[in-house]
N, CA, C and O atoms as a GROMACS GRO file, in nm:
protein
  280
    1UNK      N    1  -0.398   2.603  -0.639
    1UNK     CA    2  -0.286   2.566  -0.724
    1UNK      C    3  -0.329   2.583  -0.870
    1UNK      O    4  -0.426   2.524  -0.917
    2UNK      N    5  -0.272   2.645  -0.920
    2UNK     CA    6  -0.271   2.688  -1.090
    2UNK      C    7  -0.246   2.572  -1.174
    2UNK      O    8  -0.196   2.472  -1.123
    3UNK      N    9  -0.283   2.574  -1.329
    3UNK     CA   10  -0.214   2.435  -1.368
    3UNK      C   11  -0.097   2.412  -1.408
    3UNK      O   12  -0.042   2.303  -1.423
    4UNK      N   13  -0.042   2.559  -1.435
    4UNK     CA   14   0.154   2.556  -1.407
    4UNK      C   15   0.213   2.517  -1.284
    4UNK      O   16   0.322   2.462  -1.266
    5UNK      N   17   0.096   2.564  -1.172
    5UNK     CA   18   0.201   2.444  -1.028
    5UNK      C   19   0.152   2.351  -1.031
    5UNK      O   20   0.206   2.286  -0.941
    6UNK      N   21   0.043   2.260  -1.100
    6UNK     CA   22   0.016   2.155  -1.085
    6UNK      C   23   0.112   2.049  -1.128
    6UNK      O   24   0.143   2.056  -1.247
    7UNK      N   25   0.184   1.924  -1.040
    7UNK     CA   26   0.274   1.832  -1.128
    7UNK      C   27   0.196   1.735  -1.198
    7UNK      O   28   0.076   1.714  -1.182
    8UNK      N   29   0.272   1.677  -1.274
    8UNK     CA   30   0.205   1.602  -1.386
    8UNK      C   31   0.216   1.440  -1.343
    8UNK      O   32   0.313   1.386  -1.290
    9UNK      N   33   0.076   1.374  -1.384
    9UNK     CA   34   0.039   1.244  -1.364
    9UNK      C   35   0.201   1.141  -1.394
    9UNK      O   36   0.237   1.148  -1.512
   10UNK      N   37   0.263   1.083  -1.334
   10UNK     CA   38   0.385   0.962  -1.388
   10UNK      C   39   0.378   0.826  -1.335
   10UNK      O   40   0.420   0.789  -1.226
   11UNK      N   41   0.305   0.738  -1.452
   11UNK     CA   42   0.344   0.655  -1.421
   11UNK      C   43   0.444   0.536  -1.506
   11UNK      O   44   0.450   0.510  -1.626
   12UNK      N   45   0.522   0.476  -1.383
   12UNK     CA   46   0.614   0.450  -1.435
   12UNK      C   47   0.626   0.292  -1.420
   12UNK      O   48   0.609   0.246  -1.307
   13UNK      N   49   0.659   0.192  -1.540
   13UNK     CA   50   0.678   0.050  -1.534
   13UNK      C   51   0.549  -0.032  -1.429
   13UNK      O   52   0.572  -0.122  -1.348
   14UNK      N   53   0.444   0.015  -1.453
   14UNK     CA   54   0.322  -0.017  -1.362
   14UNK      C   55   0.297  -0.149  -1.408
   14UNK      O   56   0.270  -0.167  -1.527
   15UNK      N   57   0.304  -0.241  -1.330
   15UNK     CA   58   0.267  -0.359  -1.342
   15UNK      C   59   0.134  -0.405  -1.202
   15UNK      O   60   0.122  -0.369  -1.085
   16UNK      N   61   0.030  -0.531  -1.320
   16UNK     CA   62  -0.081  -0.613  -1.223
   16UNK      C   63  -0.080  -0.712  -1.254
   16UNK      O   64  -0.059  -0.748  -1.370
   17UNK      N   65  -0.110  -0.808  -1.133
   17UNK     CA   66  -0.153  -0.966  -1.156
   17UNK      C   67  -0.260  -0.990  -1.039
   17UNK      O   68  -0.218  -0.966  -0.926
   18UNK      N   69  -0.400  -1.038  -1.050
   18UNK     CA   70  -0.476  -1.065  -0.972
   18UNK      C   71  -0.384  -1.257  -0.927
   18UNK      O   72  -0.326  -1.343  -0.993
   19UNK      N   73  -0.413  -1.242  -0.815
   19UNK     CA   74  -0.364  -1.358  -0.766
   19UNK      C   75  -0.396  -1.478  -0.804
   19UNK      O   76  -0.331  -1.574  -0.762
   20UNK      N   77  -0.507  -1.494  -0.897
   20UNK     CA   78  -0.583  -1.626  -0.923
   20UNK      C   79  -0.516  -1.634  -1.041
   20UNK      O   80  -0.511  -1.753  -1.072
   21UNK      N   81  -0.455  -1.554  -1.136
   21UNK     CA   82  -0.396  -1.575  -1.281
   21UNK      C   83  -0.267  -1.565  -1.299
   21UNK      O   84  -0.201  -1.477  -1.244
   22UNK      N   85  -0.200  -1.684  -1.402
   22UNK     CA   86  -0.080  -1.668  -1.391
   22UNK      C   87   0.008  -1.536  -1.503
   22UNK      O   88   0.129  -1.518  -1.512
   23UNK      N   89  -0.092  -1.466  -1.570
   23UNK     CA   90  -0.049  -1.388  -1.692
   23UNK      C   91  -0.097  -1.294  -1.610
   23UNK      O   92  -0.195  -1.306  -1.536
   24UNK      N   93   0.014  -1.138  -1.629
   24UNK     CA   94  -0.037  -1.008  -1.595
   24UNK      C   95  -0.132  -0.952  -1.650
   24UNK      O   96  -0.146  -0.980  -1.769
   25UNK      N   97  -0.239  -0.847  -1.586
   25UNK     CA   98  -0.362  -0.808  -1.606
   25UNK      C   99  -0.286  -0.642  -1.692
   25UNK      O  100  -0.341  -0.582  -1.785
   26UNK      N  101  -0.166  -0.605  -1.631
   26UNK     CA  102  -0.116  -0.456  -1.674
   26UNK      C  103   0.015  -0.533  -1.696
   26UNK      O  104   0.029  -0.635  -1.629
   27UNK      N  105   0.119  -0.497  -1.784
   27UNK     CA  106   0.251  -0.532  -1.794
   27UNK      C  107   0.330  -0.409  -1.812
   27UNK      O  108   0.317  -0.378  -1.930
   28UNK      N  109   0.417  -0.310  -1.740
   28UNK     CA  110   0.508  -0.226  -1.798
   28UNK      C  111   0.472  -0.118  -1.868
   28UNK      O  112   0.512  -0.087  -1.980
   29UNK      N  113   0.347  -0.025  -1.760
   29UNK     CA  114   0.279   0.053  -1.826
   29UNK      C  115   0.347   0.180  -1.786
   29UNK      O  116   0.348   0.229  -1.673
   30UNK      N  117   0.403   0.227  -1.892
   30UNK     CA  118   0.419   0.378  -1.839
   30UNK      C  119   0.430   0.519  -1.921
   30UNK      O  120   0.449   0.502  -2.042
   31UNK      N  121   0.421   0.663  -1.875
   31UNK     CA  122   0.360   0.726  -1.911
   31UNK      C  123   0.372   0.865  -1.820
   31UNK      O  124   0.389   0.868  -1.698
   32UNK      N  125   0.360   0.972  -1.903
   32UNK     CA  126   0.415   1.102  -1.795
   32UNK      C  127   0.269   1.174  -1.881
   32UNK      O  128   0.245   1.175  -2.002
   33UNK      N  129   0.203   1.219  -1.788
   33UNK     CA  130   0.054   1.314  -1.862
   33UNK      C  131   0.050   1.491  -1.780
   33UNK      O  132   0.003   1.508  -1.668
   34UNK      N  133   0.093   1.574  -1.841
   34UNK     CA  134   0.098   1.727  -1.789
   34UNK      C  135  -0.016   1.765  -1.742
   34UNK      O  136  -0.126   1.720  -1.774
   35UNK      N  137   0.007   1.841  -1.671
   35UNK     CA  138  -0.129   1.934  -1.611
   35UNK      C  139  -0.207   1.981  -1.704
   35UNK      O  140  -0.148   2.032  -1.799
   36UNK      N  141  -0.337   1.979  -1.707
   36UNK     CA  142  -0.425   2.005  -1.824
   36UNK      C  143  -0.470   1.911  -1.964
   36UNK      O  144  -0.570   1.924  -2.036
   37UNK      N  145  -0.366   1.819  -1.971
   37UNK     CA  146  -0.366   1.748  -2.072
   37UNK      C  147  -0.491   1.620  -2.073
   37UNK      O  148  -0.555   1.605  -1.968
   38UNK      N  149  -0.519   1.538  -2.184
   38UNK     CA  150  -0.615   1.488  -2.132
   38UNK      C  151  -0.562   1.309  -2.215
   38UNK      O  152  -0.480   1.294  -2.306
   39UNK      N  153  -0.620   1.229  -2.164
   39UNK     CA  154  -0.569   1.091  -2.198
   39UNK      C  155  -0.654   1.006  -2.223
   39UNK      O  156  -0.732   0.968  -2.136
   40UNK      N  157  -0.656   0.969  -2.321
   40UNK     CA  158  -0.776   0.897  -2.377
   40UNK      C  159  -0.700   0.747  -2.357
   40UNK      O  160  -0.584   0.728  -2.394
   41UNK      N  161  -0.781   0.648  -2.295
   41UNK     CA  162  -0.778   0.484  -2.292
   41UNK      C  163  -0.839   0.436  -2.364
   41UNK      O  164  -0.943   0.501  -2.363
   42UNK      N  165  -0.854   0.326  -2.463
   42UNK     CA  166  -0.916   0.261  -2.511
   42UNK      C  167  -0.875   0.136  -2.565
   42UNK      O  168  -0.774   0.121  -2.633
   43UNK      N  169  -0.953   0.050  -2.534
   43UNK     CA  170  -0.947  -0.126  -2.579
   43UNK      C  171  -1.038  -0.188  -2.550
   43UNK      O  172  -1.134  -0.170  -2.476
   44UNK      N  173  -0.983  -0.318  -2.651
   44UNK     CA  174  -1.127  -0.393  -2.636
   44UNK      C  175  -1.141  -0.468  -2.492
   44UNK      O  176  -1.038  -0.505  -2.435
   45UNK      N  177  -1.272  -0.493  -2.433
   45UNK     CA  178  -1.311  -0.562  -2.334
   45UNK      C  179  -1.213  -0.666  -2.251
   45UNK      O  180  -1.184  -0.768  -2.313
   46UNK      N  181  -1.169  -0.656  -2.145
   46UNK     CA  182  -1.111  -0.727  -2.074
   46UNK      C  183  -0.938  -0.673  -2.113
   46UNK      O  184  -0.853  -0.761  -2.126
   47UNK      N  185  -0.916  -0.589  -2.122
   47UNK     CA  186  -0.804  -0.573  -2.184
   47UNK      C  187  -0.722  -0.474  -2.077
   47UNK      O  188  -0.608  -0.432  -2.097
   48UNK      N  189  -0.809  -0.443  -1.954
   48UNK     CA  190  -0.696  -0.393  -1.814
   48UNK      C  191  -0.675  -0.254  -1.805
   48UNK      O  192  -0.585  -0.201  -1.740
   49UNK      N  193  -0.810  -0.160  -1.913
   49UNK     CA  194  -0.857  -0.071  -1.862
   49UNK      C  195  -0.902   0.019  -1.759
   49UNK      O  196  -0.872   0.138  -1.749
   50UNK      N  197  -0.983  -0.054  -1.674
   50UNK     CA  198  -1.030  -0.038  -1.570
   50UNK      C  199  -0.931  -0.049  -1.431
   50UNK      O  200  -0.915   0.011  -1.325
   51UNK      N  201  -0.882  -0.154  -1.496
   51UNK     CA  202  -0.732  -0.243  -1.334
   51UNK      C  203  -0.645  -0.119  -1.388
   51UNK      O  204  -0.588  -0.080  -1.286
   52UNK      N  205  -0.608  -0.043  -1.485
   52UNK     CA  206  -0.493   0.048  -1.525
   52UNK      C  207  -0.573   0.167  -1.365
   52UNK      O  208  -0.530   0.197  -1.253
   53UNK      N  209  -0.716   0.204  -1.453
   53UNK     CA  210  -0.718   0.328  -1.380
   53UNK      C  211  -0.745   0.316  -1.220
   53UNK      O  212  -0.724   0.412  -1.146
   54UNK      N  213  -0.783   0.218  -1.183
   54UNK     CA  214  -0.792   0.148  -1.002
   54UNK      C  215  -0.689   0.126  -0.958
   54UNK      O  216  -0.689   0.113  -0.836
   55UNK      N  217  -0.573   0.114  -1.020
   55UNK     CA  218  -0.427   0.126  -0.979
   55UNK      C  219  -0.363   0.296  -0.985
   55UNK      O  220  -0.263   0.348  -0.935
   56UNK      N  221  -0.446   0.335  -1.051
   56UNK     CA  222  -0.351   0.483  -1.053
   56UNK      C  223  -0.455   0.580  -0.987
   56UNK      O  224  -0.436   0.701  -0.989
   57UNK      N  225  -0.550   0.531  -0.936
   57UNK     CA  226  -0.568   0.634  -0.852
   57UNK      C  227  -0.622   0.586  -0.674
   57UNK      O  228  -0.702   0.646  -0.602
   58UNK      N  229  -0.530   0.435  -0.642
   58UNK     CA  230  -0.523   0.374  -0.549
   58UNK      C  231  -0.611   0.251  -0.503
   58UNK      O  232  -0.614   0.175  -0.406
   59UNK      N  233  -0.656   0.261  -0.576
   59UNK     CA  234  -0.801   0.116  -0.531
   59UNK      C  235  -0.742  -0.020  -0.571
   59UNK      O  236  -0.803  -0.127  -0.574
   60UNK      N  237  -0.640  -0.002  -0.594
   60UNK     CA  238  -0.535  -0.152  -0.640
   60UNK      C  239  -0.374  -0.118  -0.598
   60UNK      O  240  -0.329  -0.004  -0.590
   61UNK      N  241  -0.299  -0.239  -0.572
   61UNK     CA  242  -0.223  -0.206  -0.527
   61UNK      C  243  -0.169  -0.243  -0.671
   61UNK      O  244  -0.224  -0.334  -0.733
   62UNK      N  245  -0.033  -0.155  -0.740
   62UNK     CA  246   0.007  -0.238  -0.886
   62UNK      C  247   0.144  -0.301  -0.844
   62UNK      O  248   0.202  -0.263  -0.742
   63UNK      N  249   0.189  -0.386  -0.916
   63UNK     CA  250   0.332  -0.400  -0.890
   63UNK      C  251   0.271  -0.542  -0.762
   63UNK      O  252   0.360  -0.553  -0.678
   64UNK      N  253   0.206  -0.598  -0.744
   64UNK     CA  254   0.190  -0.678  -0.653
   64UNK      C  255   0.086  -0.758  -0.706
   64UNK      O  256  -0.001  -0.722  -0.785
   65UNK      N  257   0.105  -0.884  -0.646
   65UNK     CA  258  -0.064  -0.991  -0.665
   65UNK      C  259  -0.142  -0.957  -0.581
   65UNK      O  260  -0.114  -0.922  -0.466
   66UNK      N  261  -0.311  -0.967  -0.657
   66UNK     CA  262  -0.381  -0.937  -0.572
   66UNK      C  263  -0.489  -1.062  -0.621
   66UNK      O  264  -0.487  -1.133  -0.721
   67UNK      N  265  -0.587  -1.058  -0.502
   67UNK     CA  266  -0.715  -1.103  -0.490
   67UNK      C  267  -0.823  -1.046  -0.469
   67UNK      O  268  -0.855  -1.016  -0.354
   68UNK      N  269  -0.917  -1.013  -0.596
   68UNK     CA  270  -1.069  -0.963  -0.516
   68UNK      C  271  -1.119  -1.010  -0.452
   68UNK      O  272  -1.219  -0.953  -0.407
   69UNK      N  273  -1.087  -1.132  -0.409
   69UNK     CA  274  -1.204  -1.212  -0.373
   69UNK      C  275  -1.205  -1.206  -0.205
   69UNK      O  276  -1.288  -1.266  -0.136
   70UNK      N  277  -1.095  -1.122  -0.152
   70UNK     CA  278  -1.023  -1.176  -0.009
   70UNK      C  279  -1.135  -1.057   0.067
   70UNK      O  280  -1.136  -1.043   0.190
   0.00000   0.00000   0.00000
């Protein structure tokens, strides 16, 4: 697949809450990124970096409470 047939990353109104907290970890994240393009994240520490990209490429479920601990 070429990167003209490639479709482009969308995400849309992505929301997280680990189950132990009552404030969301991601709130209403969204975002359309083209084939080839590149996306820079950045913030300070604890700020849902990491829970953004473990949700978008499946290792979290978003849009739902979760627990690491289970």
């Amino acid at each position: 697949m070429s990167q003209t047939d490639a479709l482009p990353l969308v995400v849309d109104n992505l929301s997280f809450r680990y189950r132990d907290r009552d404030e969301l970890a991601i709130r209403d994240v969204s975002f359309e990124l083209e084939a080839g393009k590149v996306l820079l994240i950045a913030g300070a520490s604890g700020c849902g970096k990491t829970t953004l990209i473990r949700c978008i490429i499946g290792w979290e479920s978003p849009n739902a409470d979760h627990n690491p601990h289970n």
